[in-house]
N, C-alpha and C positions, 0 to 999 in steps of 0.2 A: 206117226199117229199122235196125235193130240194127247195131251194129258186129260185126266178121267172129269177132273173138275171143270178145265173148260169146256168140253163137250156134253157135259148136262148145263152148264151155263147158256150153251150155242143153244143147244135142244128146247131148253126154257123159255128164250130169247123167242125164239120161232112159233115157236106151239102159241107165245100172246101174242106174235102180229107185228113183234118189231122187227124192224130193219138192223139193228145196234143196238149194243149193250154198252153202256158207261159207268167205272164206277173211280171215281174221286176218294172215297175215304180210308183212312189208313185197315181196318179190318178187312174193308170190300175188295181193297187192291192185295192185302195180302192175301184173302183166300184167292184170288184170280190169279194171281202171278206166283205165289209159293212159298214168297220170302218178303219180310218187310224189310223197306230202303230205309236206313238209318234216320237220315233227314225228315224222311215223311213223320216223326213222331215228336220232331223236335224244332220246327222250321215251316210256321205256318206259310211264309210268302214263298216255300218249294212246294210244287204243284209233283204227284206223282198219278198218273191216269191210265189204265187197262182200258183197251176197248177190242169188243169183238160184232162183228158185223157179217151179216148173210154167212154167206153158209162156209167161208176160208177163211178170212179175214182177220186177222189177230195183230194187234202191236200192243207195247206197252209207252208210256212217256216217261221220261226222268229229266231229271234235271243233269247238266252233262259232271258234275263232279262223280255222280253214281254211276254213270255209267258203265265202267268195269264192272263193277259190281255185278250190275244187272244186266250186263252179258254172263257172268257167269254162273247166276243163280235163278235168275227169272224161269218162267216156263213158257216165257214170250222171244222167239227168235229174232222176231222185227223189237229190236231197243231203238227208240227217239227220240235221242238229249235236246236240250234246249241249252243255250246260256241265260242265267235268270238276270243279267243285264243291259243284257239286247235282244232276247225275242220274248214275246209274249207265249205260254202255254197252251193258251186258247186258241192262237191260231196255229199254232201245229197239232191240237186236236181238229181244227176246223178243218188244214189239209187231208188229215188221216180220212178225216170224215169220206172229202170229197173224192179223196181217191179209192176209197171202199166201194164212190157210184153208191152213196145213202143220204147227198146232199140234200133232197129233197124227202126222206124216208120219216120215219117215225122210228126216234132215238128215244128208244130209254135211259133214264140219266138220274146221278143220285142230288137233284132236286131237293129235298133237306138234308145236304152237305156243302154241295159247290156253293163257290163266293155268288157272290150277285155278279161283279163284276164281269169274271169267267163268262156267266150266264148271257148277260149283256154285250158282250163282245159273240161271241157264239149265236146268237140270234141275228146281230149284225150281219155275220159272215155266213150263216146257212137260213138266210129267212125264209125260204119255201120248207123248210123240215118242221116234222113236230116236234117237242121235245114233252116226255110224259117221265114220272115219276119209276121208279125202279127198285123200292124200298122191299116190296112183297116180292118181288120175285128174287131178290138175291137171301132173303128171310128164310123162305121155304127150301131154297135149293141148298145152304149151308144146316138147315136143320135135320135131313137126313145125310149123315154123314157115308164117308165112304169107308171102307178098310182101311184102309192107311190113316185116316182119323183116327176112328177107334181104336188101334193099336196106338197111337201115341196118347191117346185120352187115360186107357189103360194104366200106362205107364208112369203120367204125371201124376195121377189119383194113389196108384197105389205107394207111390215116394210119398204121399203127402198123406197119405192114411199113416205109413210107415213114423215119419219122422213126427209129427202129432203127439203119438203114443211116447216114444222116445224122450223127448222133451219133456213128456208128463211124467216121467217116471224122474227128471231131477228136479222138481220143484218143491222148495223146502219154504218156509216162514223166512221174511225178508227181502228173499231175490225180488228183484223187480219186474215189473211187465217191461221193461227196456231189454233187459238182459236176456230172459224167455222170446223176447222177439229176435233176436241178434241171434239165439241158439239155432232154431226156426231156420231164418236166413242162410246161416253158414253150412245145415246139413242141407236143402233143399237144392243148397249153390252145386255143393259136392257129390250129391246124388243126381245132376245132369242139369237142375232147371237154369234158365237165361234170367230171369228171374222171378219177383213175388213181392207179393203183397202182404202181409200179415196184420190181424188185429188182436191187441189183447186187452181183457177189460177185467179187474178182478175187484170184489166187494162193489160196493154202490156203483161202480164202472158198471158193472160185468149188465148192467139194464140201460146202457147206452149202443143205439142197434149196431153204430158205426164206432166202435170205438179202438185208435187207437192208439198206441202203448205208449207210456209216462213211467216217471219215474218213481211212479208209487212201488211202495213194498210189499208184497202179496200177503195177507197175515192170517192167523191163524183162525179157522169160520170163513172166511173166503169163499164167495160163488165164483169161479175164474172161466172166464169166454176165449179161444182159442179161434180165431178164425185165419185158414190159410189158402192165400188165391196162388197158386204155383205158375209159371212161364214156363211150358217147354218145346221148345221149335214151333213158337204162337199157339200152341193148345195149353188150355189153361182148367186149372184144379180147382175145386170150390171147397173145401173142410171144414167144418166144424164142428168143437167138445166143450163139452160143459163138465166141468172138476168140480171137488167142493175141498177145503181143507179143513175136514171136519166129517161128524158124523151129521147129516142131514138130519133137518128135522122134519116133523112129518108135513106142514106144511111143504117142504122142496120137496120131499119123497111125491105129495101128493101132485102138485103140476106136472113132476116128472113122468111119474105115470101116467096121466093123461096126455101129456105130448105125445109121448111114445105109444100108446092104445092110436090114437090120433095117426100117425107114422105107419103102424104095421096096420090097421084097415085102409088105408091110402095103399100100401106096397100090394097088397092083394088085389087090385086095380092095378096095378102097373104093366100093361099086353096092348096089345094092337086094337084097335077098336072101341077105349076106353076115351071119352070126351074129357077135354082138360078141364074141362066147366063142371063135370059132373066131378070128377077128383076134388076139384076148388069145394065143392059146395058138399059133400062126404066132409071132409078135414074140419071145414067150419062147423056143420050140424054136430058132429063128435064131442068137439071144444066147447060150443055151447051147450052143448045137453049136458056138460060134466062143470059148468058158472066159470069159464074162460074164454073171455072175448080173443081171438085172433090179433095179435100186433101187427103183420101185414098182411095186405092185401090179395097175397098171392101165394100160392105153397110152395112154389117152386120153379126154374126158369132152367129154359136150354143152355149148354151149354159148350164151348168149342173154340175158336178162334179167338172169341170176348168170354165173357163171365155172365154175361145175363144175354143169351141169344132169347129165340121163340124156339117152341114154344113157350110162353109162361104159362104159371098154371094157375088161374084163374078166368073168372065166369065173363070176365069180358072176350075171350078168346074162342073162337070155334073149329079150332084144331084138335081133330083127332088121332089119338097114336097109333104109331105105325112103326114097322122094325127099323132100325140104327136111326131113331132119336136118341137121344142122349140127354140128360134133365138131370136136375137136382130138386132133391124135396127137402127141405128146413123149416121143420115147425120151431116156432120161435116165440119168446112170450116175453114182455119184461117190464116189467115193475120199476117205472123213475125212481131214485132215490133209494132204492130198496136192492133191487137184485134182479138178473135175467139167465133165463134159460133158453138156450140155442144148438140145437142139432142136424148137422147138415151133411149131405153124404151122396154121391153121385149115380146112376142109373143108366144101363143102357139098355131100349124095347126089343127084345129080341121074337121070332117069329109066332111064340109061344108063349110069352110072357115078360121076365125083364133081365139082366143081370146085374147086380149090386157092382159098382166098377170099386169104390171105398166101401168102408165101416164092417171090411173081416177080419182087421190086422189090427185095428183100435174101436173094437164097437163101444157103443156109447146106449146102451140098452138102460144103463142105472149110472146114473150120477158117478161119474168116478172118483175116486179119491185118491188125495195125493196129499204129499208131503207130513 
């Protein structure tokens, strides 16, 4: 029997009208296939392509050094190496095409990914086919996740809830945001993840949205930003805490408690039936009615494979929640030159409401303090 992910992918495929599902890009191939081929992340001219078609139909493409590999870890049993100096990729997708009998079909394809080139050659070889865009339907189908997701979303969130706290608890006057991100790093490594991302921004930083870590000394009055994106077996953690090293003053006292007011009327929203538009625009009316403009655009984004899936959570979006999304909410506010505050934490919609996935093992309710 088919694994659970390609068969809501076939299901998907069907129900719009295609003949074939195509996906080109390193996230879309790894949800479809199980595992990511090394090369694909680091080797733009290796081509790595999943395709499934009518209602059997499954292969994968690799380039033939992966091959092993992806006989032994794909969850596609037809593997179709290429040499990437003597065949073109495109035309051993073209074959697969034809021999699926979808030559002339209507192929779904990731059309803002694939090269031109690709593309170009692929029209050459299947010009009676359509080729339509596939961006939504692989968006929606990875946005409710499966069991097997969410136990591993579970698992990286709560490492990363875990190790957060950990690290805030040695931060003394002087360490640097290099050293704090290196600490990060090595328990994240050793608590299971593949790897991560870390940012750390501390005093006039800590109001840079993307900031990260240098060799500044963390000093004493410090706003300090902790933000941690975790890898594990391609699911991925989203965290972050705002410290102070010092006693707040009431100006931080006083953002913080409106982020946080801000936060928990947003959480009591958080159930199946609740529009992301109407979340977006609650979070905003809150912040403004309290003289605090929103820094970004958006509360909060899906999350799972990448770090910023759908849904996001704003008013352009008209997605409604429904059980096993999975989202992050970060109200975030920051002051160039001055200071920022940033709280982020992950969520999964369950059939009656939500379950906090982080921020039970390091909640971030008040400003913490450290050092």
């Amino acid at each position: 029997m088919e694994h659970e992910v390609l068969r809501k992918l076939r299901a998907a495929m069907l129900r719009a009208g295609h003949d074939a599902l195509v996906a080109f890009s390193q996230d879309n191939v790894t949800y479809t296939a199980g595992f990511l081929v090394p090369s694909h992340a680091s080797n733009r001219f290796r081509r790595t392509i999943t395709i499934l078609a009518g209602e059997r139909f499954a292969a994968q493409i690799v380039v033939n050094v992966e091959e092993n590999l992806a006989r032994e870890r794909s969850r596609f049993a037809d593997i179709r190496a290429y040499n990437q100096f003597t065949q073109d990729p495109a035309d051993v997708l073209a074959d697969a095409l034809v021999e699926a009998g979808v030559a002339s079909g209507q192929i779904a394809i990731e059309l803002d990914y694939m090269p031109a080139q690709d593309y170009m050659r692929l029209r050459e070889r299947l010009p009676s086919a359509k080729f339509v865009p596939c961006r939504e339907l692989y968006f929606n189908a990875r946005m409710i996740k499966t069991n097997e997701e969410i136990s591993l979303l579970k698992q990286v969130g709560r490492l990363t809830d875990r190790v957060v706290g950990d690290v805030l608890r040695e931060v003394r006057p002087g360490i640097t945001e290099k050293s704090l991100a290196q600490m990060i790093g090595n328990l994240m490594l050793e608590g299971g993840c593949d790897g991560l991302k870390c940012q750390v921004g501390s005093g006039v930083r800590s109001g840079i949205t993307n900031c990260a870590p240098t060799d500044k000394p963390i000093e004493s009055g410090d706003i300090l930003r902790i933000e941690v994106l975790g890898d594990m077996k391609h699911y991925r953690s989203n965290v972050t805490r705002t410290a102070i090293l010092a006693e707040p003053t009431g100006e931080q006292r006083g953002i913080w408690s409106v982020m946080i007011g801000a936060r928990e009327t947003c959480k009591a929203m958080l159930k199946p039936g609740t529009a992301v538009a109407d979340l977006y625009r609650t979070y905003v009316k809150y912040l403004r009615d309290r003289g605090i403009e929103p820094t970004l655009k958006f509360l909060g984004h899906g999350i799972g494979q990448t770090i910023h899936e759908e849904p996001y959570i704003t008013d352009s979006r008209s997605v409604v929640l429904e059980p096993n999304i999975t989202c992050t909410m970060e109200p975030l506010y920051m002051i160039p030159g001055r200071m920022g505050f940033h709280v982020e934490d992950m969520y999964l919609i369950t059939p009656d409401g939500f379950e906090a996935l982080t921020g039970t093992i390091t909640p971030n309710d008040e400003l913490i303090r450290v050092g």
